[in-house]
mmJSON file of the N, C-alpha and C atoms, coordinates in Angstrom:
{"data_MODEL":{"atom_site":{
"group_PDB":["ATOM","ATOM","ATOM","ATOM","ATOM","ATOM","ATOM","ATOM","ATOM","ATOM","ATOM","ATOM","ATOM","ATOM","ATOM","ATOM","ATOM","ATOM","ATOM","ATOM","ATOM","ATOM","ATOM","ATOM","ATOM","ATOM","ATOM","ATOM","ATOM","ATOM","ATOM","ATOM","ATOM","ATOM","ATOM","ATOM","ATOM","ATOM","ATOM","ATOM","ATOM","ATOM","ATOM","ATOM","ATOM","ATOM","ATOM","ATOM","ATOM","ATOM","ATOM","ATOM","ATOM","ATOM","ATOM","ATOM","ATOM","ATOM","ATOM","ATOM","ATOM","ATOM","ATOM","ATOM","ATOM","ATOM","ATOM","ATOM","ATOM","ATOM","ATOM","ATOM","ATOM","ATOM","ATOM","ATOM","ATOM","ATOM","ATOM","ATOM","ATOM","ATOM","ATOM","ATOM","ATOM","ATOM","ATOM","ATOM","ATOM","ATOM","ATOM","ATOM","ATOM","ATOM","ATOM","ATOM","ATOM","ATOM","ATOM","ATOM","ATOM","ATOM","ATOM","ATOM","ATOM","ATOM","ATOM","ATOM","ATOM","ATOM","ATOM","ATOM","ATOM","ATOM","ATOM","ATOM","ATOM","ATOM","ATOM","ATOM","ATOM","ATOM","ATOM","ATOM","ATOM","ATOM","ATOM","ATOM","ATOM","ATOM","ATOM","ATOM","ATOM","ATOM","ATOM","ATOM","ATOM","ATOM","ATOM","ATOM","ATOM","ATOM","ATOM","ATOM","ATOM","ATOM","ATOM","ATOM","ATOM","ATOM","ATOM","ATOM","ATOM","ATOM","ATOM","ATOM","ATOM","ATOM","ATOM","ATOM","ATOM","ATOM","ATOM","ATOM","ATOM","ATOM","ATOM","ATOM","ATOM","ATOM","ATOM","ATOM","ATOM","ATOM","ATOM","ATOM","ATOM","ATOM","ATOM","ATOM","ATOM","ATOM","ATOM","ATOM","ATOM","ATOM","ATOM","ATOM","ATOM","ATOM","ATOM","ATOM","ATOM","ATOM","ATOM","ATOM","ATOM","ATOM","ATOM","ATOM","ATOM"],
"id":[1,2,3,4,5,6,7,8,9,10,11,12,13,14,15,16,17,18,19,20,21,22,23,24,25,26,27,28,29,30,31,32,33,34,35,36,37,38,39,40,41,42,43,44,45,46,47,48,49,50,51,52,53,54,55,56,57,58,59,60,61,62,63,64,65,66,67,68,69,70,71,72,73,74,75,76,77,78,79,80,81,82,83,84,85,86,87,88,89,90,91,92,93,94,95,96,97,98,99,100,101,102,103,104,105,106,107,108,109,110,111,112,113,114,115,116,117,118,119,120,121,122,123,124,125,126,127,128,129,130,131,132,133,134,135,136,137,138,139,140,141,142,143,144,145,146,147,148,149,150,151,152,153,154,155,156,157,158,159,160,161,162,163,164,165,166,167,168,169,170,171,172,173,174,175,176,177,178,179,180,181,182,183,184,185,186,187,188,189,190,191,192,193,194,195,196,197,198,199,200,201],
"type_symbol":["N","C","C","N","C","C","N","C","C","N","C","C","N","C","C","N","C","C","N","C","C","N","C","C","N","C","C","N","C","C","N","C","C","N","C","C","N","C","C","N","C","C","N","C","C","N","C","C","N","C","C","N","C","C","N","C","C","N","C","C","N","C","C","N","C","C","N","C","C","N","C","C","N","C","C","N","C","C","N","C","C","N","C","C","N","C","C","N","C","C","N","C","C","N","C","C","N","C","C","N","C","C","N","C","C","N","C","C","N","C","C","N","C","C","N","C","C","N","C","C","N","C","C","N","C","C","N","C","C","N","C","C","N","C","C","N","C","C","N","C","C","N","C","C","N","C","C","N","C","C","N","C","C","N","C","C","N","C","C","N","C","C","N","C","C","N","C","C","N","C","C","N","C","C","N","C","C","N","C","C","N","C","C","N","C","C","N","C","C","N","C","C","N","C","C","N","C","C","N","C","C"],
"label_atom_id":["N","CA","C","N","CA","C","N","CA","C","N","CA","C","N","CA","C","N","CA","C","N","CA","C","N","CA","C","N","CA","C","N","CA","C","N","CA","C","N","CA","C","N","CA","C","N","CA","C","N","CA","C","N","CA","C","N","CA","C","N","CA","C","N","CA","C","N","CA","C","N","CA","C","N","CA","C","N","CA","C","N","CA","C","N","CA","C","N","CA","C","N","CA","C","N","CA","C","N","CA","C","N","CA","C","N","CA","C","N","CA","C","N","CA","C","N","CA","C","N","CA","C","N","CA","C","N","CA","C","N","CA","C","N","CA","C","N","CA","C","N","CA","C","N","CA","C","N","CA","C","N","CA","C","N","CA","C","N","CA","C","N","CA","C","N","CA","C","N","CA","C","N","CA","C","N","CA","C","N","CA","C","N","CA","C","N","CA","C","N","CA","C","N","CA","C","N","CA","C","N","CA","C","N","CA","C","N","CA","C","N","CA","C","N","CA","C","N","CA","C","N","CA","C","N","CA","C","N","CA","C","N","CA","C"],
"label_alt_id":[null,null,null,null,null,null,null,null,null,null,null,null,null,null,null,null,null,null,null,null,null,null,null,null,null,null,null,null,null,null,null,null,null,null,null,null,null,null,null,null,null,null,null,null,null,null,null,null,null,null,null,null,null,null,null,null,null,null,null,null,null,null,null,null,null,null,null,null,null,null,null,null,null,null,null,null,null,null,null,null,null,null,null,null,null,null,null,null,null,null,null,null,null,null,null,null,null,null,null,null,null,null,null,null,null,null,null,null,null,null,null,null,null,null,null,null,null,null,null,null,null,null,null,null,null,null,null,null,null,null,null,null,null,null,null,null,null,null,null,null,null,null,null,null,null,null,null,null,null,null,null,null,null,null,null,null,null,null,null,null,null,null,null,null,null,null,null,null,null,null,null,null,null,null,null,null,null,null,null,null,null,null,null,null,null,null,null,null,null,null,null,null,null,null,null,null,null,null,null,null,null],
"label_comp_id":["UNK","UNK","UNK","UNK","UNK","UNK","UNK","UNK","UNK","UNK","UNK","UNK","UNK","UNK","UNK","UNK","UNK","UNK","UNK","UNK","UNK","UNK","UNK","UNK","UNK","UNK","UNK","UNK","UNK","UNK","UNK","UNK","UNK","UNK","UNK","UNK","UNK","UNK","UNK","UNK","UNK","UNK","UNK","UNK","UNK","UNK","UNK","UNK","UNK","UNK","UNK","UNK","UNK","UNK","UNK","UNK","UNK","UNK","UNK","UNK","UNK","UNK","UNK","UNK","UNK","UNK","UNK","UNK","UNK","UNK","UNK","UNK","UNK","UNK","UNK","UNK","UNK","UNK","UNK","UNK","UNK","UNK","UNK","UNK","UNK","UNK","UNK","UNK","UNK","UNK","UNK","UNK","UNK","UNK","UNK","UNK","UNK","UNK","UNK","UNK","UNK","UNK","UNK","UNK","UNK","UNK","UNK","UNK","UNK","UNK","UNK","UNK","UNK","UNK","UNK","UNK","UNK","UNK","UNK","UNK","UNK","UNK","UNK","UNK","UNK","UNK","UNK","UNK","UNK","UNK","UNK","UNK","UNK","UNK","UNK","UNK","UNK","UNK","UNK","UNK","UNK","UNK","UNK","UNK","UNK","UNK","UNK","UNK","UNK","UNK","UNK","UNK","UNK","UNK","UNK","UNK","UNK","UNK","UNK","UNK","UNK","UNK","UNK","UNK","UNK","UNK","UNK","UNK","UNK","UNK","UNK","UNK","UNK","UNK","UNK","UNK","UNK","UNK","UNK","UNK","UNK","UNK","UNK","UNK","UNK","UNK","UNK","UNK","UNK","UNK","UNK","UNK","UNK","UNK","UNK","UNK","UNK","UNK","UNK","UNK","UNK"],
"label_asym_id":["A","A","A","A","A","A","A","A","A","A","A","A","A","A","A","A","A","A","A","A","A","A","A","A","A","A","A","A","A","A","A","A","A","A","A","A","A","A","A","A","A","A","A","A","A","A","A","A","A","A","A","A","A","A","A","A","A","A","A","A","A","A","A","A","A","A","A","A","A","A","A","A","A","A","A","A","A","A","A","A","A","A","A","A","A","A","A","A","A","A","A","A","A","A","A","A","A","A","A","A","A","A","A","A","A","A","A","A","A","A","A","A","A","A","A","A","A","A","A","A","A","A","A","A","A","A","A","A","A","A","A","A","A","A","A","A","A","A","A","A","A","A","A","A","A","A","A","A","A","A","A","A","A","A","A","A","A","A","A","A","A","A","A","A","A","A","A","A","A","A","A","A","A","A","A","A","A","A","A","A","A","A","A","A","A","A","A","A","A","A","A","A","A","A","A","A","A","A","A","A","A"],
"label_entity_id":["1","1","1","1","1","1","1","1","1","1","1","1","1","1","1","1","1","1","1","1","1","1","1","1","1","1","1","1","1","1","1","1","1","1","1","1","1","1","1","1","1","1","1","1","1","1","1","1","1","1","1","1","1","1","1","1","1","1","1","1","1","1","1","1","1","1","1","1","1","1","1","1","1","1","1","1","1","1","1","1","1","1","1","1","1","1","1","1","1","1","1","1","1","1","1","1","1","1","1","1","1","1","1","1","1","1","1","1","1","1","1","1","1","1","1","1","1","1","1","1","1","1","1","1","1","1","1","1","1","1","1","1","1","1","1","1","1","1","1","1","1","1","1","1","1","1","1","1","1","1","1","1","1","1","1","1","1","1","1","1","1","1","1","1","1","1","1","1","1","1","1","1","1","1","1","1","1","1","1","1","1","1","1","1","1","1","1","1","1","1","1","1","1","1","1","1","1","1","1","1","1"],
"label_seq_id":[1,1,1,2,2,2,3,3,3,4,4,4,5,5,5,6,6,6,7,7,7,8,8,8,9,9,9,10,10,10,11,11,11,12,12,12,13,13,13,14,14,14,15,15,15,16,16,16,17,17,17,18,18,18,19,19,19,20,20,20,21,21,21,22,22,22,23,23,23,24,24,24,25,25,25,26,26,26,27,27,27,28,28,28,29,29,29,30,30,30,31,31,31,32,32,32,33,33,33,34,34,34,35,35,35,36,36,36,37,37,37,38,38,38,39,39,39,40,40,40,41,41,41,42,42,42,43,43,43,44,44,44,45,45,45,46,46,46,47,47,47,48,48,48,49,49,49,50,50,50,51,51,51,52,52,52,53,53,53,54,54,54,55,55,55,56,56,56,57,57,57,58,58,58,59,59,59,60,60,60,61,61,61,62,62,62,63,63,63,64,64,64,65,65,65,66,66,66,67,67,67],
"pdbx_PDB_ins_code":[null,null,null,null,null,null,null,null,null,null,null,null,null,null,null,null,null,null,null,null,null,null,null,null,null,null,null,null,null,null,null,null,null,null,null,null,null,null,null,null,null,null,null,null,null,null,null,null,null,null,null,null,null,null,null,null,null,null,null,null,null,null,null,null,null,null,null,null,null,null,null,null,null,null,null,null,null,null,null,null,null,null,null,null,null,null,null,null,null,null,null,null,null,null,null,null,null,null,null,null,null,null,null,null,null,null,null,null,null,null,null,null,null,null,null,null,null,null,null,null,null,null,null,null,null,null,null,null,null,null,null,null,null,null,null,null,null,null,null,null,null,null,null,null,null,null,null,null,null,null,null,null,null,null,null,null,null,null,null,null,null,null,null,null,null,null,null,null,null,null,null,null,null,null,null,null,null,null,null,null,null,null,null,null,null,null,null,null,null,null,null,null,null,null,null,null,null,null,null,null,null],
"Cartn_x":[-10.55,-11.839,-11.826,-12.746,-13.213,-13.843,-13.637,-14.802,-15.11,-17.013,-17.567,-17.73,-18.147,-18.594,-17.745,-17.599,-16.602,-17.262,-17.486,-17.977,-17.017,-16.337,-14.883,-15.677,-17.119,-17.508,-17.525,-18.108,-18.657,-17.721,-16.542,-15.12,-14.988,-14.673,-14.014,-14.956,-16.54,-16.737,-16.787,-16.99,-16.473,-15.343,-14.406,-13.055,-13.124,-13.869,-14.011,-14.886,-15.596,-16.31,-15.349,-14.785,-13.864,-12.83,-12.44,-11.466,-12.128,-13.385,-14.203,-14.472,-14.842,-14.86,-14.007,-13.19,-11.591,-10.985,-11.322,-11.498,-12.067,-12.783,-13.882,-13.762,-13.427,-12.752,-11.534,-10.5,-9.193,-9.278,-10.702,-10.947,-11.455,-12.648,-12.475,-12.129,-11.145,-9.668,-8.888,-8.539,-8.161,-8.526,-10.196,-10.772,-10.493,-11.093,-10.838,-9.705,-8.832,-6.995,-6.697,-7.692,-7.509,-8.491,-9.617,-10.425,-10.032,-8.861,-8.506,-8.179,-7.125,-5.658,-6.351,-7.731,-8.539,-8.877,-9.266,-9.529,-11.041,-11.454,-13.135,-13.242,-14.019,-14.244,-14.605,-13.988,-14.416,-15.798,-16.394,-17.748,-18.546,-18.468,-18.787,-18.301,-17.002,-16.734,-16.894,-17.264,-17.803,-19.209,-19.756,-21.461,-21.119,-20.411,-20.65,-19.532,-18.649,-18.312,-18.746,-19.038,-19.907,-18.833,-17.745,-16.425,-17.286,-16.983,-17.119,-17.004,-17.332,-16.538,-14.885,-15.094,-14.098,-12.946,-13.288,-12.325,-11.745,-12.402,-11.767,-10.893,-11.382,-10.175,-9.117,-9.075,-7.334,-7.072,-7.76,-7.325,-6.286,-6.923,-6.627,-5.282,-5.433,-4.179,-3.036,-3.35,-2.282,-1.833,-2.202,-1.131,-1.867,-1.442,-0.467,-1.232,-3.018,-3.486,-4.884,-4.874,-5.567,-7.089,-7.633,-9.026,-10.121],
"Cartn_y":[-13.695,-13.125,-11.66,-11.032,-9.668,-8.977,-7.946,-7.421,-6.625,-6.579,-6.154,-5.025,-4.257,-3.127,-2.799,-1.562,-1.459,-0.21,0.258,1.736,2.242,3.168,3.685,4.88,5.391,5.981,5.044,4.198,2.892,2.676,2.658,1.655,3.061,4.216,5.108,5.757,5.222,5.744,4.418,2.64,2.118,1.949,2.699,2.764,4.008,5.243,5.921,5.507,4.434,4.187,3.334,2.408,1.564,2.171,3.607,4.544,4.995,5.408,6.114,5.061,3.57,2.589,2.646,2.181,1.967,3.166,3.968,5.378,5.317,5.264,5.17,4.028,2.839,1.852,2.347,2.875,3.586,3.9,5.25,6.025,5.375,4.443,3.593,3.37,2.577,1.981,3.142,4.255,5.266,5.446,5.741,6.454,5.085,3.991,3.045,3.119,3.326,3.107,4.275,5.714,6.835,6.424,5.91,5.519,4.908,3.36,3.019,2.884,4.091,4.819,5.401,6.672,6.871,6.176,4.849,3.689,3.85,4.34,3.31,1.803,1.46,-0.338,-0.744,-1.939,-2.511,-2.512,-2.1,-3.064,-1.569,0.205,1.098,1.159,1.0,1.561,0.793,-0.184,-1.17,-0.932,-0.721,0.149,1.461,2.225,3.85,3.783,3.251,3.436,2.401,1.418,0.194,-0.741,-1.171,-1.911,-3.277,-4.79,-5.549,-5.775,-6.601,-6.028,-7.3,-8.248,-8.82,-7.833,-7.175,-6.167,-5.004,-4.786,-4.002,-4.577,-5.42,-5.964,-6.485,-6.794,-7.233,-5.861,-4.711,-3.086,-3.422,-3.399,-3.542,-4.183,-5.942,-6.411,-5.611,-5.188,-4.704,-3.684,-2.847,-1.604,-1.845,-3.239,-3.596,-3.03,-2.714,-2.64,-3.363,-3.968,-4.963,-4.619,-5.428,-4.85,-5.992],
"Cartn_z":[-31.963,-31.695,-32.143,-32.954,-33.498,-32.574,-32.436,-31.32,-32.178,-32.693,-33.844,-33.133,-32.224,-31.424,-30.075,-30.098,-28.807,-28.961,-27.659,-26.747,-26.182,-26.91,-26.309,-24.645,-24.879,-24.248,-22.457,-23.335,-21.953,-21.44,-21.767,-21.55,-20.509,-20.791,-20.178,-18.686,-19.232,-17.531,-16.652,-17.004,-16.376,-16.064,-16.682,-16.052,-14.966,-14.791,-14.086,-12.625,-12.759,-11.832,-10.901,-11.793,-10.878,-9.981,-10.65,-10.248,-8.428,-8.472,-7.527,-6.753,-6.771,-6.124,-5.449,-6.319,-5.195,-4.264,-5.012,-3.907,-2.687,-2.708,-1.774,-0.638,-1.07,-0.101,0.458,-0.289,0.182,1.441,0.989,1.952,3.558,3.546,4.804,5.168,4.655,5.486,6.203,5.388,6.199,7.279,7.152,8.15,9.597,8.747,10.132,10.301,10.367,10.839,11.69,11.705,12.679,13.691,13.238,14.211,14.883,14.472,15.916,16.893,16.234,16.755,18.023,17.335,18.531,19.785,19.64,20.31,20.267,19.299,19.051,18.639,18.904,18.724,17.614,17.245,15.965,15.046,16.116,16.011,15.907,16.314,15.982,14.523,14.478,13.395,11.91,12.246,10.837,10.734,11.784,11.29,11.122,11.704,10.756,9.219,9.336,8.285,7.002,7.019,6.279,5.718,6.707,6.539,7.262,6.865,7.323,9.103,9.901,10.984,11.067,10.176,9.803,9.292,8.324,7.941,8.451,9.448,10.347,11.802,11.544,12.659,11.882,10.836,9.598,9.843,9.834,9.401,11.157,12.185,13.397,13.847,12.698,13.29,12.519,11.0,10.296,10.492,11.814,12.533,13.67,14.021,15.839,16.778,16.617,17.612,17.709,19.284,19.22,19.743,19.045,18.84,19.588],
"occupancy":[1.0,1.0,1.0,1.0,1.0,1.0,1.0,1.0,1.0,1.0,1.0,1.0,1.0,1.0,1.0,1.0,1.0,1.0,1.0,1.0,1.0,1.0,1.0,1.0,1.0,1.0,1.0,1.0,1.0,1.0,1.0,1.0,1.0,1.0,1.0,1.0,1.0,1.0,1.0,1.0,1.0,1.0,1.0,1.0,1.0,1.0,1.0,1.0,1.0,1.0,1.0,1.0,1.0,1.0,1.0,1.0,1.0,1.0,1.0,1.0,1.0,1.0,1.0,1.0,1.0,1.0,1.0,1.0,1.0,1.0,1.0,1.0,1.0,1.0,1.0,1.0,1.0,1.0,1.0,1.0,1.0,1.0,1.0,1.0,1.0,1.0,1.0,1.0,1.0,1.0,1.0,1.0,1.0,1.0,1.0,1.0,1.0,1.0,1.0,1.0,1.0,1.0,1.0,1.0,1.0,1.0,1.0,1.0,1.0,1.0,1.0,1.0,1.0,1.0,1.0,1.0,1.0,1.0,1.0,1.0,1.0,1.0,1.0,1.0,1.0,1.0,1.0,1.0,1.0,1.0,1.0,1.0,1.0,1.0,1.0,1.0,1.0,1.0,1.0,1.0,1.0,1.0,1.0,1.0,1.0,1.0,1.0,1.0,1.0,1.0,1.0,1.0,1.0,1.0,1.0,1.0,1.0,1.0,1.0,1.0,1.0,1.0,1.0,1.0,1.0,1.0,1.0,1.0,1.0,1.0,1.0,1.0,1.0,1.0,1.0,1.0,1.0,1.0,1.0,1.0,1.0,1.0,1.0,1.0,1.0,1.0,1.0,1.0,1.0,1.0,1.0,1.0,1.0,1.0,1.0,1.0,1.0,1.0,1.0,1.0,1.0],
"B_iso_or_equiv":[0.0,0.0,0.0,0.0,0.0,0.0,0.0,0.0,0.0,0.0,0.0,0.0,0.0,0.0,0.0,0.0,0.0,0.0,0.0,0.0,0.0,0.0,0.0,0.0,0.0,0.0,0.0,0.0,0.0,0.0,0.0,0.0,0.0,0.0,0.0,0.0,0.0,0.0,0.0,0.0,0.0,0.0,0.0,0.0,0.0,0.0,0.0,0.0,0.0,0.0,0.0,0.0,0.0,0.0,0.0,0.0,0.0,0.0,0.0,0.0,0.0,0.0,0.0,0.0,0.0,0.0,0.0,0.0,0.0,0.0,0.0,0.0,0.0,0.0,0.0,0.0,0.0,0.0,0.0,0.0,0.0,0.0,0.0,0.0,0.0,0.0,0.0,0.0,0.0,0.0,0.0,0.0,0.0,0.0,0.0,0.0,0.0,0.0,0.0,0.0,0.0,0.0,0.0,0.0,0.0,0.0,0.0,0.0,0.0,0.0,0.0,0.0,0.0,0.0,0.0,0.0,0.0,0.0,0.0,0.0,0.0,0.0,0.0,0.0,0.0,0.0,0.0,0.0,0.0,0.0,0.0,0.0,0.0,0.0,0.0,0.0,0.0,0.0,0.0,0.0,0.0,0.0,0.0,0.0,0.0,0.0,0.0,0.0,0.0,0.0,0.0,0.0,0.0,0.0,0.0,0.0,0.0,0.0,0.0,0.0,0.0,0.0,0.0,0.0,0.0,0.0,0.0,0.0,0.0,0.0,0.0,0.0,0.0,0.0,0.0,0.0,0.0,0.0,0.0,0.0,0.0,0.0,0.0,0.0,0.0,0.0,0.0,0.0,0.0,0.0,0.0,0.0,0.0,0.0,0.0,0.0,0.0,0.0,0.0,0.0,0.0],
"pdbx_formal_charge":[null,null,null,null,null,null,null,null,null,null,null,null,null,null,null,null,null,null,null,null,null,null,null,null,null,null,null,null,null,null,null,null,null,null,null,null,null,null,null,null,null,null,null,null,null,null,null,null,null,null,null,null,null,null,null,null,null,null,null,null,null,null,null,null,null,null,null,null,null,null,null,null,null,null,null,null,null,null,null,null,null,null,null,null,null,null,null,null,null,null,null,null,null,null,null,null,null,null,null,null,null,null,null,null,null,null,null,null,null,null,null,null,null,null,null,null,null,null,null,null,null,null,null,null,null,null,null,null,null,null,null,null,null,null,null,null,null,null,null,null,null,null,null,null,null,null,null,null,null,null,null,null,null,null,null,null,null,null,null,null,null,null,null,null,null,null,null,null,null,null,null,null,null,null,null,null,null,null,null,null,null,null,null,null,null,null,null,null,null,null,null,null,null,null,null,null,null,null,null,null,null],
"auth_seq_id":[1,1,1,2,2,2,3,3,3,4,4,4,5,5,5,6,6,6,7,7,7,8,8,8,9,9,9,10,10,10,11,11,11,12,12,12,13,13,13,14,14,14,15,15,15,16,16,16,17,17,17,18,18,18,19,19,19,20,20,20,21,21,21,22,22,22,23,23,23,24,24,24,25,25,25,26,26,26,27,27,27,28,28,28,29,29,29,30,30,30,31,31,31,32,32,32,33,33,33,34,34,34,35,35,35,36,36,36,37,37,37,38,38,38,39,39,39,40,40,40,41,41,41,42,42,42,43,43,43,44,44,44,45,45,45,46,46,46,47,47,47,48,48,48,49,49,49,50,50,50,51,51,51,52,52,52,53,53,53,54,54,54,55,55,55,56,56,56,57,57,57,58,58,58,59,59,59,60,60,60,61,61,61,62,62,62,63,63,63,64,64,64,65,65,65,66,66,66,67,67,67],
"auth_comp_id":["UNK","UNK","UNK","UNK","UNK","UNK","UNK","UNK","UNK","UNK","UNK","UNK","UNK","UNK","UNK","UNK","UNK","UNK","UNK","UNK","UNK","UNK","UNK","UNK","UNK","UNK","UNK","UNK","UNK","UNK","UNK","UNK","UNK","UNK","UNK","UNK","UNK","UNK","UNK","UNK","UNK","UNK","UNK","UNK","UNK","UNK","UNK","UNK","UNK","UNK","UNK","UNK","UNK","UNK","UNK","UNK","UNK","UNK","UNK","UNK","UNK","UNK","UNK","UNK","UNK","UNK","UNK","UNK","UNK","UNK","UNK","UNK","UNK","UNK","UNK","UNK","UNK","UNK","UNK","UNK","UNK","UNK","UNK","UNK","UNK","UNK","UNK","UNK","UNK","UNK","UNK","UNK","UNK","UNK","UNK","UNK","UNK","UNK","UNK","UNK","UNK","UNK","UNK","UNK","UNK","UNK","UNK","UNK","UNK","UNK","UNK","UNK","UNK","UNK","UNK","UNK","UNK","UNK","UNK","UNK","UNK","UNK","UNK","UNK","UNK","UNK","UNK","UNK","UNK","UNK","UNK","UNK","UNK","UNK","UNK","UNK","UNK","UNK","UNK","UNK","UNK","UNK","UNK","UNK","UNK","UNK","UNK","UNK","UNK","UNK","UNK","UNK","UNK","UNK","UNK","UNK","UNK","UNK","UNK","UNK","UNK","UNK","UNK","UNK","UNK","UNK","UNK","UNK","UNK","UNK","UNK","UNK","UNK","UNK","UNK","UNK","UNK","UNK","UNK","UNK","UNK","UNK","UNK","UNK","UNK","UNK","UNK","UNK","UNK","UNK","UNK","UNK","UNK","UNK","UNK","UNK","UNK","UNK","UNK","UNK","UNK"],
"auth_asym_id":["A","A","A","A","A","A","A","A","A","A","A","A","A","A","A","A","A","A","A","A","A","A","A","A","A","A","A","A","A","A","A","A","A","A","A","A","A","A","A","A","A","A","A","A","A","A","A","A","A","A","A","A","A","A","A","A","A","A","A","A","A","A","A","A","A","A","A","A","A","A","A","A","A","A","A","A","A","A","A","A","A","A","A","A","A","A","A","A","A","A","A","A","A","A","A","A","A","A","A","A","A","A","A","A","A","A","A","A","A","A","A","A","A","A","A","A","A","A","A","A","A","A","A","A","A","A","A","A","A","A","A","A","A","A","A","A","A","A","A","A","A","A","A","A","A","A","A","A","A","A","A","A","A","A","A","A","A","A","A","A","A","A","A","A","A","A","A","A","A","A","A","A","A","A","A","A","A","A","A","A","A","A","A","A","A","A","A","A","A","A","A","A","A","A","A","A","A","A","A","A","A"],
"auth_atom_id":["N","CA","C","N","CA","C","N","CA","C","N","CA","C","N","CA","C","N","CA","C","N","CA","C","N","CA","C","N","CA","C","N","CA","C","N","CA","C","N","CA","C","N","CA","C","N","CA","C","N","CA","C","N","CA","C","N","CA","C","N","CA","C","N","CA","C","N","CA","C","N","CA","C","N","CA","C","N","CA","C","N","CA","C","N","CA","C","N","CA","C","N","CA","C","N","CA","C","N","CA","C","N","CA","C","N","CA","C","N","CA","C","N","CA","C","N","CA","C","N","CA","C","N","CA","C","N","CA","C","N","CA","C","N","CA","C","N","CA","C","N","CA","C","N","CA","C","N","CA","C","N","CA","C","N","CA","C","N","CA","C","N","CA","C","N","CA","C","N","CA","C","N","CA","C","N","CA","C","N","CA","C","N","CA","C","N","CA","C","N","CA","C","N","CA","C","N","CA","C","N","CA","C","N","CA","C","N","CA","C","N","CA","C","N","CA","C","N","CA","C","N","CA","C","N","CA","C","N","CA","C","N","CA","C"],
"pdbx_PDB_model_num":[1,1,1,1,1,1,1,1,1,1,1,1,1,1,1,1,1,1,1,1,1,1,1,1,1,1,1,1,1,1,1,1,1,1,1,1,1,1,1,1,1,1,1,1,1,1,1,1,1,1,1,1,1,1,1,1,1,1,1,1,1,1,1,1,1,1,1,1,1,1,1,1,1,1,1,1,1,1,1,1,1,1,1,1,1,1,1,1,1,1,1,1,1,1,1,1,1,1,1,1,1,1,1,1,1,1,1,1,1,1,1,1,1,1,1,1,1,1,1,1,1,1,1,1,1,1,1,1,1,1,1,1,1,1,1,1,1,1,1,1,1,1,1,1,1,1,1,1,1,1,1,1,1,1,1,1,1,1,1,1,1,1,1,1,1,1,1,1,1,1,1,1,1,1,1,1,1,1,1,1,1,1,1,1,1,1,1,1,1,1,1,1,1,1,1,1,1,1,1,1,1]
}}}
């Protein structure tokens, strides 16, 4: 297969976006993992931070505190 056209421009800020995505999730998880330490509840912290509330309780079981 030829690839007749390639956007070296396009390529490099969807590679920048994906960069800031994943950033940005990083960052939730962080934040939920101090949050729980705090002992706020699952269920605050998946509405302020915009984490599933499924996903914050895996955040929960995966450092041993139960939610």
């Amino acid at each position: 297969m030829i690839l007749e056209e390639f956007d070296e421009e396009i390529y490099k800020q969807n590679v920048r976006e994906d960069g800031y995505l994943e950033g940005q999730r990083q960052k939730a998880i962080e934040d939920a993992e101090n949050l729980l330490r705090e002992g706020d509840t699952p269920e605050k912290i998946a509405r302020c931070i915009g984490l599933s509330l499924e996903q914050v309780r895996e955040i929960a079981e995966s450092i041993s505190i139960k939610a």
